[in-house]
C-alpha positions as CSV (number, residue, x, y, z in Angstrom):
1,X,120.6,-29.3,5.3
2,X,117.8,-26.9,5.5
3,X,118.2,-23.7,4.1
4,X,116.2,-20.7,5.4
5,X,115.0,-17.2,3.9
6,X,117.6,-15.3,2.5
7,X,117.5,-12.0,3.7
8,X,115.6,-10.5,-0.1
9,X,112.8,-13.1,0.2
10,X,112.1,-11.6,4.0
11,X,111.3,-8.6,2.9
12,X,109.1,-9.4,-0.4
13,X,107.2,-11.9,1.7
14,X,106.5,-8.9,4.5
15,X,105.1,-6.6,1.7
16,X,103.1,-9.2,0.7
17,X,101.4,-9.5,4.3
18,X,101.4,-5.9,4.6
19,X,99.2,-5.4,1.0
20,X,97.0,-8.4,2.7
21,X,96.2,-6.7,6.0
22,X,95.5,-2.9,4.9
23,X,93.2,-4.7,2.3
24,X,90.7,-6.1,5.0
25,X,91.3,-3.4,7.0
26,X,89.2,-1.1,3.9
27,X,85.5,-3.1,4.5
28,X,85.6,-2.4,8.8
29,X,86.6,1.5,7.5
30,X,83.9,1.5,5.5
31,X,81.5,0.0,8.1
32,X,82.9,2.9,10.5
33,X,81.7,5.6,8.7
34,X,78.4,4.0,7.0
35,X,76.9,3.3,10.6
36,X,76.8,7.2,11.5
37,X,75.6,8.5,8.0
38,X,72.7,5.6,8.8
39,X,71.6,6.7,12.1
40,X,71.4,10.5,10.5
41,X,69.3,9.4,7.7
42,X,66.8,7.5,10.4
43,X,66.8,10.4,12.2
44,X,66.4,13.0,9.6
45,X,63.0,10.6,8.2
46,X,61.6,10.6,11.8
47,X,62.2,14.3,12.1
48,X,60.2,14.9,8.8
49,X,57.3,12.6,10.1
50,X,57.2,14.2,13.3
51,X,57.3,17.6,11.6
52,X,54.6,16.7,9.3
53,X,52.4,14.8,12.0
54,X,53.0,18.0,14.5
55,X,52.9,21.1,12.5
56,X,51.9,20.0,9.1
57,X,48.9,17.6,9.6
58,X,48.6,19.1,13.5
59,X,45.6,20.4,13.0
60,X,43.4,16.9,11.4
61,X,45.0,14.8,13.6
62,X,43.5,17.2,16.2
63,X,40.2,16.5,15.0
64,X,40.2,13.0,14.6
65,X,41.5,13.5,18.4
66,X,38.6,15.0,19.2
67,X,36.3,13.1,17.5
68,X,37.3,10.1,19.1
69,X,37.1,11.7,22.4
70,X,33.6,13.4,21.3
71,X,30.4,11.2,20.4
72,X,27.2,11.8,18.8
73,X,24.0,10.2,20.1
74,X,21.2,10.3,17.8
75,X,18.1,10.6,19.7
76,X,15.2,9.4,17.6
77,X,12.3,11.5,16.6
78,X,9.1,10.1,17.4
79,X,6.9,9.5,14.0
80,X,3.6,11.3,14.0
81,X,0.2,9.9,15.0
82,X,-2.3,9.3,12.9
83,X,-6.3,9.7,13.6
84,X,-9.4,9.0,12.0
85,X,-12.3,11.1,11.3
86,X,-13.6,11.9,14.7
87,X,-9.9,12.0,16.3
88,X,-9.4,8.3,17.0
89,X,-5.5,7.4,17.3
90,X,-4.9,4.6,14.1
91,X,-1.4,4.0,15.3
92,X,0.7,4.7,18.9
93,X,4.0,5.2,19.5
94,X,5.2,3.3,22.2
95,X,8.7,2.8,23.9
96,X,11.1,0.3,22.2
97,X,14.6,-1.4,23.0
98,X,16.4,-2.2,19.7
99,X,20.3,-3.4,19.1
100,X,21.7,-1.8,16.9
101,X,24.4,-4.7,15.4
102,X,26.9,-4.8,12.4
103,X,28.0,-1.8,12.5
104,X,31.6,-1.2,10.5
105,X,32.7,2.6,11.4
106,X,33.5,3.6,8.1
107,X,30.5,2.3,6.5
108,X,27.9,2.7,8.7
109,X,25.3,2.0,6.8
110,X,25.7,-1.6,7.2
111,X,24.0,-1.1,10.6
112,X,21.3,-3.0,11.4
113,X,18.6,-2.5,14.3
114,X,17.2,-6.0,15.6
115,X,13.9,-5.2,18.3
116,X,14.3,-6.2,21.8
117,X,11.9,-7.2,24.6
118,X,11.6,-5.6,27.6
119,X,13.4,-8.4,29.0
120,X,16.3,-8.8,26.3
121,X,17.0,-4.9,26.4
122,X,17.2,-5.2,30.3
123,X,19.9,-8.3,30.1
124,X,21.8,-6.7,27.5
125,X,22.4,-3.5,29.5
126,X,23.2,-5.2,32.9
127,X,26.2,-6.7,31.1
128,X,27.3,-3.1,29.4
129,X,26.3,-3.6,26.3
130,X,26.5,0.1,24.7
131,X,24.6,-1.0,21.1
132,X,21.0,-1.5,22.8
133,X,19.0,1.8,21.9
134,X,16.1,3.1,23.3
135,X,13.4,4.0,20.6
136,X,10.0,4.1,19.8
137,X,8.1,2.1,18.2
138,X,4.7,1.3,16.4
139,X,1.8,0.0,17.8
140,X,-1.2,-0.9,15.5
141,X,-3.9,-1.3,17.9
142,X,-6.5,-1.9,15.2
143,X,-4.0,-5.1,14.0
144,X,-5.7,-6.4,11.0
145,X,-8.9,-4.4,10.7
146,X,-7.1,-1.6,9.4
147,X,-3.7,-3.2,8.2
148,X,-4.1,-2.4,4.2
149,X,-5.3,1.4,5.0
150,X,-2.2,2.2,7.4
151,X,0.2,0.2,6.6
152,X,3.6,-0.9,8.1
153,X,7.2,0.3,9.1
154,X,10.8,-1.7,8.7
155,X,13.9,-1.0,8.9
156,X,15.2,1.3,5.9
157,X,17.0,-0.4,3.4
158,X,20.5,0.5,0.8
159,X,18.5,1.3,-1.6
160,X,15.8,3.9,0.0
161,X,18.9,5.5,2.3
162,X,21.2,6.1,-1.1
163,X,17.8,7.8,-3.0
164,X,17.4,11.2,-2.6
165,X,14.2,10.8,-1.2
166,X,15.1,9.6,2.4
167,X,18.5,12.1,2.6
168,X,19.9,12.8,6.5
169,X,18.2,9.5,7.1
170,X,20.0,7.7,9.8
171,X,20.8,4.3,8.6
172,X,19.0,2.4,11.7
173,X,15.7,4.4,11.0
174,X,12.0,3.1,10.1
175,X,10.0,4.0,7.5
176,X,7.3,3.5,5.8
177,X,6.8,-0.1,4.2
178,X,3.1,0.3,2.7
179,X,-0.3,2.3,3.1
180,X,-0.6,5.6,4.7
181,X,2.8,5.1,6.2
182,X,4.6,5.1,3.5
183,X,2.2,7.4,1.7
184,X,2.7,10.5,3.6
185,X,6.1,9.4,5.3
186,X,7.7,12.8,5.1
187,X,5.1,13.9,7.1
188,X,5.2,11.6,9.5
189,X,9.2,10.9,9.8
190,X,10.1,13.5,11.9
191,X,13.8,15.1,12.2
192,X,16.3,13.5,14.9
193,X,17.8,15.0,17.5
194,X,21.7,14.9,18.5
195,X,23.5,14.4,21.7
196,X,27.6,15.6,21.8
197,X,28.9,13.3,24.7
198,X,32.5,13.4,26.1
199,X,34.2,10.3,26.8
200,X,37.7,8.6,28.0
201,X,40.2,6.2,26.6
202,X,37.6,3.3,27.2
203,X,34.6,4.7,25.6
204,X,32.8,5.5,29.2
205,X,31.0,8.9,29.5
206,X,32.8,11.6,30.9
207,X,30.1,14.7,30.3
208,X,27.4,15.6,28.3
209,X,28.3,18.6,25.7
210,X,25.0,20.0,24.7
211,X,21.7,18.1,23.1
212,X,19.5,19.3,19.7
213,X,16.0,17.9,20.6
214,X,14.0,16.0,18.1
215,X,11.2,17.5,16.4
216,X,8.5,14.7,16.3
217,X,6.7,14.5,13.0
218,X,3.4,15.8,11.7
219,X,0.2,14.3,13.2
220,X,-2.4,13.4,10.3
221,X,-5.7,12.7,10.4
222,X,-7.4,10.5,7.2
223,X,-11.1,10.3,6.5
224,X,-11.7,7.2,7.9
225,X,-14.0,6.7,10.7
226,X,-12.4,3.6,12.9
227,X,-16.0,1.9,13.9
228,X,-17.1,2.0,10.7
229,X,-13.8,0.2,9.4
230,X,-14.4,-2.3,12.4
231,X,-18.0,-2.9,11.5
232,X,-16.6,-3.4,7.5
233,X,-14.4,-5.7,8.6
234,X,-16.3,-7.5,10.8
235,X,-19.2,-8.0,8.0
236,X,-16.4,-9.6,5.8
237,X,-15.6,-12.6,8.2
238,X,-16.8,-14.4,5.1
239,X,-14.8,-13.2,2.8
240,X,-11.8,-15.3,2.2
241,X,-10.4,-13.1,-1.0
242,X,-11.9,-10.0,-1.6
243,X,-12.5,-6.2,-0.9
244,X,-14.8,-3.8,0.8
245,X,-15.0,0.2,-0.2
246,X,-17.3,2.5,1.9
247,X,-16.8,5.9,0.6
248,X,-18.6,9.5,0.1
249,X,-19.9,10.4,-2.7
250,X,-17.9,13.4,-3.1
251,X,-14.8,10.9,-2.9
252,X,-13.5,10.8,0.8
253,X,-12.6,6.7,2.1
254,X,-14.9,6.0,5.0
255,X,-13.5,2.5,5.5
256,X,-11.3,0.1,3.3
257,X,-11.4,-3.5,4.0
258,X,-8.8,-6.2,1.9
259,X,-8.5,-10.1,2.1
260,X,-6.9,-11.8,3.3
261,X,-5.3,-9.1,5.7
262,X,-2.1,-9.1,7.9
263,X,-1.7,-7.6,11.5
264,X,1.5,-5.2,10.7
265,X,2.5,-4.8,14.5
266,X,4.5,-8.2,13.3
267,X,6.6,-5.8,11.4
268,X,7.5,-3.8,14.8
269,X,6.9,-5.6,17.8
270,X,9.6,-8.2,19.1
271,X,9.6,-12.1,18.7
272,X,7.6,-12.3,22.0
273,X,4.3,-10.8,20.4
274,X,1.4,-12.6,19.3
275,X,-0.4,-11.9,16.5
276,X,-4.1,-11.3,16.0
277,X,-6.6,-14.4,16.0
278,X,-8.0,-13.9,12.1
279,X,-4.3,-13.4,10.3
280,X,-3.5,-16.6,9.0
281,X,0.4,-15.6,8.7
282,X,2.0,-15.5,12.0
283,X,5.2,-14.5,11.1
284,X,6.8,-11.9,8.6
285,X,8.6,-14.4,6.5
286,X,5.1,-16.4,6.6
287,X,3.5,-13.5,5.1
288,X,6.4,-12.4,2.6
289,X,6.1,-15.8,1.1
290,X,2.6,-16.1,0.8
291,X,2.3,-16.6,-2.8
292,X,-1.1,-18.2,-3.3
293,X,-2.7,-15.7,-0.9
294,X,-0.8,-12.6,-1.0
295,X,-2.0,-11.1,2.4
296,X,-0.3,-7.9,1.6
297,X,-1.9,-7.2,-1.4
298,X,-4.2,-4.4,-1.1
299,X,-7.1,-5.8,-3.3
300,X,-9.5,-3.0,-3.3
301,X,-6.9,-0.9,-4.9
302,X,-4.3,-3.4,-6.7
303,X,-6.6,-6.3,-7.7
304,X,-8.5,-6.2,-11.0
305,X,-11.5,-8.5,-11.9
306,X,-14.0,-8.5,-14.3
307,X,-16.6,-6.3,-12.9
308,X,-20.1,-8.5,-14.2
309,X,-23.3,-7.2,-14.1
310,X,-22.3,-3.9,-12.0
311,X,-21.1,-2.1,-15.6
312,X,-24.3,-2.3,-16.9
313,X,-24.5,1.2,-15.0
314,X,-21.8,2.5,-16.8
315,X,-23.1,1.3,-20.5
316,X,-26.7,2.3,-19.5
317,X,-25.1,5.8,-19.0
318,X,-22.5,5.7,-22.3
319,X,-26.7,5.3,-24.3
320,X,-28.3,8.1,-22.6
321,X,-25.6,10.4,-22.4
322,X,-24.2,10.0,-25.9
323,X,-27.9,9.4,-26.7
324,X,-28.2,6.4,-28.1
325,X,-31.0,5.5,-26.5
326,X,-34.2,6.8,-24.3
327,X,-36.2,5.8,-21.3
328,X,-38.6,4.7,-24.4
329,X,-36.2,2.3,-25.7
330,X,-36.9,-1.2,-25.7
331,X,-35.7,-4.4,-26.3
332,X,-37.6,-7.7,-26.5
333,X,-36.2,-11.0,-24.2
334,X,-35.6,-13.9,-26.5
335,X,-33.9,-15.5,-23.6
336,X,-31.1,-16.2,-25.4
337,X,-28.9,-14.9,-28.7
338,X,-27.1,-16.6,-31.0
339,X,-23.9,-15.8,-32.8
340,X,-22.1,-18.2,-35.2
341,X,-22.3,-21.5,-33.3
342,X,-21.7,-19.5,-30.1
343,X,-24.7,-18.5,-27.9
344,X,-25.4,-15.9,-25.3
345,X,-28.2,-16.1,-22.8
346,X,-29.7,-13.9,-20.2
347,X,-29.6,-15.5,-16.7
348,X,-33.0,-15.6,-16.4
349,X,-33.5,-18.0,-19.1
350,X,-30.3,-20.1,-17.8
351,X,-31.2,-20.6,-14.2
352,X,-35.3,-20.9,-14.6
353,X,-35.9,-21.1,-18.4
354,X,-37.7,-17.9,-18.3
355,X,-38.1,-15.1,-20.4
356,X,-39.2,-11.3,-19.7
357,X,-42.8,-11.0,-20.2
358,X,-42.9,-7.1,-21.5
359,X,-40.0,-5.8,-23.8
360,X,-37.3,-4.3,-21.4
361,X,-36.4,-0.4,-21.1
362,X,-33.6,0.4,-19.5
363,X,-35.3,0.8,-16.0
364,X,-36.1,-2.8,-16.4
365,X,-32.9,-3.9,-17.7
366,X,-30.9,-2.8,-14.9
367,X,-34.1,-3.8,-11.9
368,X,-33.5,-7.5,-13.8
369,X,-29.9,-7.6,-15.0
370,X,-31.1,-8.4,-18.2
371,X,-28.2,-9.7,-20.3
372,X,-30.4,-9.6,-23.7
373,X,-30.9,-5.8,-23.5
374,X,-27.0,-5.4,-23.0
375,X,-25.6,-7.3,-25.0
376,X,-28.5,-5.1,-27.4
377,X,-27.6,-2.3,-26.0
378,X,-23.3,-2.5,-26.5
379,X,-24.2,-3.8,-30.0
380,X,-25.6,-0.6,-30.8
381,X,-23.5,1.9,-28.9
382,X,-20.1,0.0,-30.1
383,X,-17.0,-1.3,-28.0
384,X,-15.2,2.2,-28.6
385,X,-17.5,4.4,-27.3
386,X,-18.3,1.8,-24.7
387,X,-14.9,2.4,-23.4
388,X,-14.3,6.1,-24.6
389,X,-17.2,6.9,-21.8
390,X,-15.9,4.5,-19.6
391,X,-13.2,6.1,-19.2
392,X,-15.0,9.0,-18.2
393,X,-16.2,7.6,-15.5
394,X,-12.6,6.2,-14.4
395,X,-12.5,3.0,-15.7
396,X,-9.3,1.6,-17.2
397,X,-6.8,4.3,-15.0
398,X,-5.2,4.7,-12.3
399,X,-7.8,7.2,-10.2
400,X,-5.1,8.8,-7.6
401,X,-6.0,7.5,-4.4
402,X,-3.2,8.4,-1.7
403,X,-2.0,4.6,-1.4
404,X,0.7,2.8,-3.1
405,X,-0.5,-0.2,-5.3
406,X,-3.2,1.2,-7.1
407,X,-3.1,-0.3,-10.6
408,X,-5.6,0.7,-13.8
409,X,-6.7,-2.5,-15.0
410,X,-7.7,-3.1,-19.0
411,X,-10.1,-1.0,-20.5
412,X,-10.2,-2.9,-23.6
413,X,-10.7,-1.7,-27.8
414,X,-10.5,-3.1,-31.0
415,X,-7.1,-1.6,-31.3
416,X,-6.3,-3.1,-28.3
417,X,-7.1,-6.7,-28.9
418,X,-5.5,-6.5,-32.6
419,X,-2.1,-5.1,-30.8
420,X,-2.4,-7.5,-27.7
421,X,-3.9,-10.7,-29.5
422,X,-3.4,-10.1,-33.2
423,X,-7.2,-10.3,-33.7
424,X,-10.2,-8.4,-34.3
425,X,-13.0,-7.9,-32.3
426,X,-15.6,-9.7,-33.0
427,X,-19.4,-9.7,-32.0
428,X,-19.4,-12.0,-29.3
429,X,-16.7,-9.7,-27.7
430,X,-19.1,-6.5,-27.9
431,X,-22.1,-9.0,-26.4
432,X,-19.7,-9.9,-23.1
433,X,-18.3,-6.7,-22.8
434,X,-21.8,-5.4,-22.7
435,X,-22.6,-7.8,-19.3
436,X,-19.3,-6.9,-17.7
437,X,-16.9,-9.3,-18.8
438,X,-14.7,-10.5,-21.4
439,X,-11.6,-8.6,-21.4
440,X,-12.5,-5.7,-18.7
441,X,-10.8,-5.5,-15.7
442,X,-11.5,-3.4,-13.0
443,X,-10.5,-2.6,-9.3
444,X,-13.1,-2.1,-6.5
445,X,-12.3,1.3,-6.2
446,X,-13.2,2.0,-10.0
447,X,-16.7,0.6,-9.2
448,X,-17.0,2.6,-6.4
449,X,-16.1,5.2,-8.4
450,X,-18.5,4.9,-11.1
451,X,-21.2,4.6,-8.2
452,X,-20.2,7.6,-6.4
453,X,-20.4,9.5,-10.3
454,X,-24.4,8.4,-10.5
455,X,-24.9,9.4,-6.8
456,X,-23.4,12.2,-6.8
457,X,-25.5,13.8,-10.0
458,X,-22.7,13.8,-12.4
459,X,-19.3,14.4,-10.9
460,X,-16.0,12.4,-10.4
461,X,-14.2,13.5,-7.3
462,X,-10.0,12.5,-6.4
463,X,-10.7,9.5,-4.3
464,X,-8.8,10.1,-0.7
465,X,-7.8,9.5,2.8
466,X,-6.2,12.4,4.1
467,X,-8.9,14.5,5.5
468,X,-8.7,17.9,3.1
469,X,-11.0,21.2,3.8
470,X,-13.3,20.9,0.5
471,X,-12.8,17.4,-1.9
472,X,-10.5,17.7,-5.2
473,X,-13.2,17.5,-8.2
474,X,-11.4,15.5,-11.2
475,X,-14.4,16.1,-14.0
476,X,-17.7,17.7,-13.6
477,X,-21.3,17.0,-15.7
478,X,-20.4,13.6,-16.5
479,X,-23.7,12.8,-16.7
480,X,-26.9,15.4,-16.8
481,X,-30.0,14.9,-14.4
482,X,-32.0,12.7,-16.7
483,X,-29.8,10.3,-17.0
484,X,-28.9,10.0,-13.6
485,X,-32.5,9.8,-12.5
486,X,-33.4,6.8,-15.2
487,X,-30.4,5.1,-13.8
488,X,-31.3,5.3,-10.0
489,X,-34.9,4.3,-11.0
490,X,-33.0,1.0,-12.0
491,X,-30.6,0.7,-9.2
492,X,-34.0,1.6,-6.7
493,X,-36.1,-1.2,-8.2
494,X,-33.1,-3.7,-7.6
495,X,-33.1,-3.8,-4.1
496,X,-36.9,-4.3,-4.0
497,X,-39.0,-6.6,-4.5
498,X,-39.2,-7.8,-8.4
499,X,-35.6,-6.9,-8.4
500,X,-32.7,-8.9,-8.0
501,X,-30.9,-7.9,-4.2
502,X,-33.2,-9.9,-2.4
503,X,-31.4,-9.2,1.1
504,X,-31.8,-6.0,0.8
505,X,-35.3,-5.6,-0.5
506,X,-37.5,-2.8,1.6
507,X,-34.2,-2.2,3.3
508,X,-35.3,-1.0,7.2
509,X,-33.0,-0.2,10.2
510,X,-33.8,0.5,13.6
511,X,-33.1,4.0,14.9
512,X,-35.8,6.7,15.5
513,X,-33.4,9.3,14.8
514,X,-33.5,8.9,11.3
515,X,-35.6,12.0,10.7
516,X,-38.4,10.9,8.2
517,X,-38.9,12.6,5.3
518,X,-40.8,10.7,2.8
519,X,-38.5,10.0,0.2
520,X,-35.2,8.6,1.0
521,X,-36.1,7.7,5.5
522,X,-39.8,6.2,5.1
523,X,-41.5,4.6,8.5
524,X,-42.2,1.0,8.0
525,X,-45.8,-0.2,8.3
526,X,-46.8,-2.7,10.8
527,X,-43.4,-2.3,12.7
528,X,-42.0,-1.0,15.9
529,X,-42.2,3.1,15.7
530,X,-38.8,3.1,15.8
531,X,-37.6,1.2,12.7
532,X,-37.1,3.4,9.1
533,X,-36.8,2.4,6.1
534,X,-34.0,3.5,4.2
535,X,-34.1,3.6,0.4
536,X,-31.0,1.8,-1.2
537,X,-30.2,1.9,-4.8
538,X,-28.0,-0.8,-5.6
539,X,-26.3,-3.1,-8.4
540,X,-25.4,-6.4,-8.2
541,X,-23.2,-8.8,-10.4
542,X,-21.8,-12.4,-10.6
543,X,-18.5,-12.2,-12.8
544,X,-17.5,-15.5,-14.7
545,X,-14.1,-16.4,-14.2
546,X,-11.7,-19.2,-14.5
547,X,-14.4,-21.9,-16.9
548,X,-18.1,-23.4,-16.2
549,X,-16.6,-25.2,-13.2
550,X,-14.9,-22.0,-11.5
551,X,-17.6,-20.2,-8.6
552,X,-17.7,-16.7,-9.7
553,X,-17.1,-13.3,-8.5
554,X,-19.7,-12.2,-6.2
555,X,-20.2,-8.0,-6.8
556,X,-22.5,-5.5,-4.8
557,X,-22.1,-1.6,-5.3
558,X,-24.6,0.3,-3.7
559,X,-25.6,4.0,-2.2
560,X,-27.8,5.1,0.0
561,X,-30.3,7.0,0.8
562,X,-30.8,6.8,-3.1
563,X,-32.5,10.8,-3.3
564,X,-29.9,11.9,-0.8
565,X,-26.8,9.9,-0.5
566,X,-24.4,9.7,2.4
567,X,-22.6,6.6,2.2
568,X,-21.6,4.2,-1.0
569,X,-20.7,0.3,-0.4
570,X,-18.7,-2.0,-3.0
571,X,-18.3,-5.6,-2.0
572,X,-16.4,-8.0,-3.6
573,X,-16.1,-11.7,-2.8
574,X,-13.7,-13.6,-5.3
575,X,-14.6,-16.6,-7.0
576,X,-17.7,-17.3,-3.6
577,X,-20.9,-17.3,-5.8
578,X,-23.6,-14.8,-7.1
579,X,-23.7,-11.6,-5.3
580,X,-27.3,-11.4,-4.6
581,X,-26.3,-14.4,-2.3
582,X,-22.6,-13.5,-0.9
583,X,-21.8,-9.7,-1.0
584,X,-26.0,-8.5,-0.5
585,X,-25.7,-9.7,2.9
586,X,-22.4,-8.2,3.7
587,X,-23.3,-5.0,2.1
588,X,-26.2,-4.8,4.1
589,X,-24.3,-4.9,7.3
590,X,-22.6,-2.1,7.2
591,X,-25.6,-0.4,6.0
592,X,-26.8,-1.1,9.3
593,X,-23.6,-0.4,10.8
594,X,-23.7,3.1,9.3
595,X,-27.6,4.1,9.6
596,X,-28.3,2.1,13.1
597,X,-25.7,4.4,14.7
């Protein structure tokens, strides 16, 4: 029989259920009031944003507002011109299309400007593209002639626009790479203008708000005189590595001429332009990885070579000044000396097995080149004082020019080859450094220098580009009249006949209006009426370099007229031969360049 709950069990077992229910019931209470204190919280946090965005922050996120809705256009400032002597442009500014690419808006100096064509710029802005910026641009019309003297422009790089040098430089602007442009590029730069343009939600122009204007940059004008540069360069067609300087005496650059050269509109013009005839690079990369011929290597400024048989000028000055020696001194040709087992022979004795017939003064000496009275001559003056006077005349420093690159080359001493060699200096070091070589090295413009000292009379003037009011004198009475007019005696007798610049011997040039005066414009016997004859005083020398088997460097430094001088030539022609044969003849066309005018 089945017995059911008694009556007590009923009412534990509903006290049980009771204590069951009201304990689930606790959690949903719980959820109940946790949902509304949730929703206040939310609430109360978006309240404070708002409040902080609104009235807090209200005004910078106003700005940025605004600035989104508000653009500034940079409107380019057109670089100056710059003109030679006479007020011939060297450079133009032309219109120019470039896209400005990779730019990050918080960074932007990771832009970069990529040139356009004509063609490309027009594509680009039929399909909207807003990053295509009209600009202007470089033109070099005188493309290779005058590449090492002016220079180039590119793009400005991280480094230049972090220095303090290029500060409120926009990060898309040109500068100066090299030469005159990058010489007086504050000058020429220019200050941007801005534009404040209005514009919608999708970036299209609503209204202009007002424009600054650009200030274009200062036009300069340099000392150079364009047809003479283009006859210079022209006469070197033969060089394949070397340097021209025609110069003032009193210092100013009348042309510059460096090989191999470069046309620098390659730097600025777009992929579709072709470059001049004579550059043997075509292409930038072409020319920033040519090691072997380093086209943009200004040579007449940053090459050094051993400067041969045209420092007997300076050591024939160091014995008269200091004086060591007279117009009386002499020295007797043996045709060849002998140190030790080493010998040292004059050329004349080399090449034809001749000696001198007289003994040599220094008149002589420098008409013949005659290596016997220099090596003599540096014997008896000494290596220190060699160089101690040398440097007096600018050798062994750098001599200012306003072009980067210039380098000082090695004036060498006994101190100097015991602290660079570990070694003294012996005798055979004073014998070649008596001739021009051994350890001296010196750039073109150091020999044009030295040249410019003797024509002059006796002064050392700032060598320079930029056309100044009155030249910038460095040292005065160098040397004293004597010894400037033994010295020109010599160079005189070199470029006639019995001397050793056989191209240029009784130097004449046709052009009656060389006033004749009888001493520096002659009139040439026998001849048309209207030929004169110009008298040159010149140097030559053939600097050994590189063994026996090497050619070597071919040297001409010259002035003229020798009583009166207008115009001083340095040619060099590396590693081509003797320079009677290579750089005589080159010199001599722009002598006629420059007098047949």
């Amino acid at each position: 029989m089945k017995v059911g709950f008694a009556f007590g069990d009923h009412i534990k077992t509903e006290k049980i259920k009771r204590r069951h229910y009201e304990e689930e019931a606790k959690p949903l209470r719980l959820r109940w009031y946790l949902l509304p204190v949730m929703l206040i919280l939310v609430g109360g946090v978006l309240f404070l944003n708002l409040f902080s965005v609104q009235i807090l922050q209200g005004h910078y996120y106003q700005q940025l507002s605004n600035y989104n809705r508000i653009r500034t256009q940079i409107i380019p400032a057109q670089r100056g011109v710059i003109f030679d002597r006479n007020g011939t442009p060297l450079v133009y500014n032309i219109p120019g299309f470039q896209l400005i690419d990779n730019c990050d808006p918080n960074d932007p100096q990771k832009c970069k400007a990529k040139p356009l064509s004509h063609d490309e710029a027009l594509s680009l802005l039929a399909k909207g593209n807003k990053n295509v910026q009209v600009d202007s641009l470089r033109e070099y019309p005188y493309k290779d002639a005058l590449s090492h003297v002016i220079g180039y422009i590119g793009q400005i790089s991280q480094n230049e626009l972090s220095s303090g040098a290029y500060a409120g430089y926009q990060p898309d602007a040109w500068v100066g790479q090299s030469g005159v442009e990058s010489e007086y590029e504050q000058q020429l730069h220019g200050q941007d203008g801005e534009a404040l343009i209005e514009v919608n939600a999708l970036g299209q122009e609503v209204r202009s708000l007002g424009q600054t204007d650009p200030i274009p940059g200062h036009n300069i004008t340099l000392t150079i005189d364009a047809k003479l540069q283009q006859a210079a360069y022209k006469a070197a067609q033969p060089l394949k590595k070397g340097a021209i300087i025609v110069s003032k005496p009193d210092g100013e650059i009348l042309a510059m001429v460096s090989k191999p050269s470069f046309d620098p509109n390659l730097f600025t013009q777009d992929n579709t332009y072709k470059p001049a005839t004579n550059s043997a690079d075509k292409t930038v990369s072409a020319l920033l990885t040519d090691s072997q011929n380093q086209p943009l290597l200004n040579r007449a400024i940053g090459g050094i070579y051993p400067p041969g048989s045209t420092f007997k000028i300076v050591v024939s000055a160091a014995g008269l000044q200091e004086n060591i020696i007279d117009q009386n001194y002499t020295v007797v040709d043996t045709g060849i000396l002998k140190v030790g087992n080493f010998s040292f022979a004059n050329w004349y004795y080399t090449d034809y097995g001749k000696k001198e017939p007289k003994p040599v003064n220094v008149v002589t000496a420098l008409q013949r080149s005659n290596d016997i009275f220099f090596y003599k001559l540096a014997q008896k003056i000494s290596v220190d004082k060699i160089s101690a006077f040398a440097q007096k005349m600018g050798v062994g420093q750098i001599l200012g020019i306003d072009l980067p690159g210039e380098v000082a080359g090695i004036l060498p001493t006994t101190q100097w080859k015991q602290k660079t060699f570990g070694q003294e200096w012996y005798l055979g070091d004073t014998y070649n450094y008596g001739i021009g070589q051994g350890y001296l090295l010196t750039t073109p413009l150091q020999v044009n220098t030295w040249t410019q000292i003797v024509a002059n009379g006796g002064t050392m003037y700032l060598p320079h580009l930029l056309m100044t009011e009155k030249p910038i004198v460095k040292a005065k009475n160098i040397l004293d009249n004597k010894t400037v007019s033994l010295i020109r005696q010599g160079m005189i007798e070199v470029c006639n006949p019995g001397g050793v610049a056989y191209p240029l011997f009784n130097y004449a040039v046709k052009n009656p209006s060389l006033k004749i005066d009888g001493k520096n414009i002659t009139g040439v016997a026998s001849a048309s009426a209207d030929m004169r004859h110009v008298v040159v005083a010149c140097k030559t020398g053939t600097a050994q370099e590189g063994g026996n088997t090497a050619l070597p460097h071919a040297w001409i430094t010259l002035y003229a007229p020798a009583y009166k001088p207008q115009i001083v030539v340095t040619v060099l022609d590396e590693s081509a031969g003797e320079g009677s044969d290579i750089s005589a003849p080159i010199a001599k066309e722009i002598l006629d360049a420059y007098f047949g005018k």
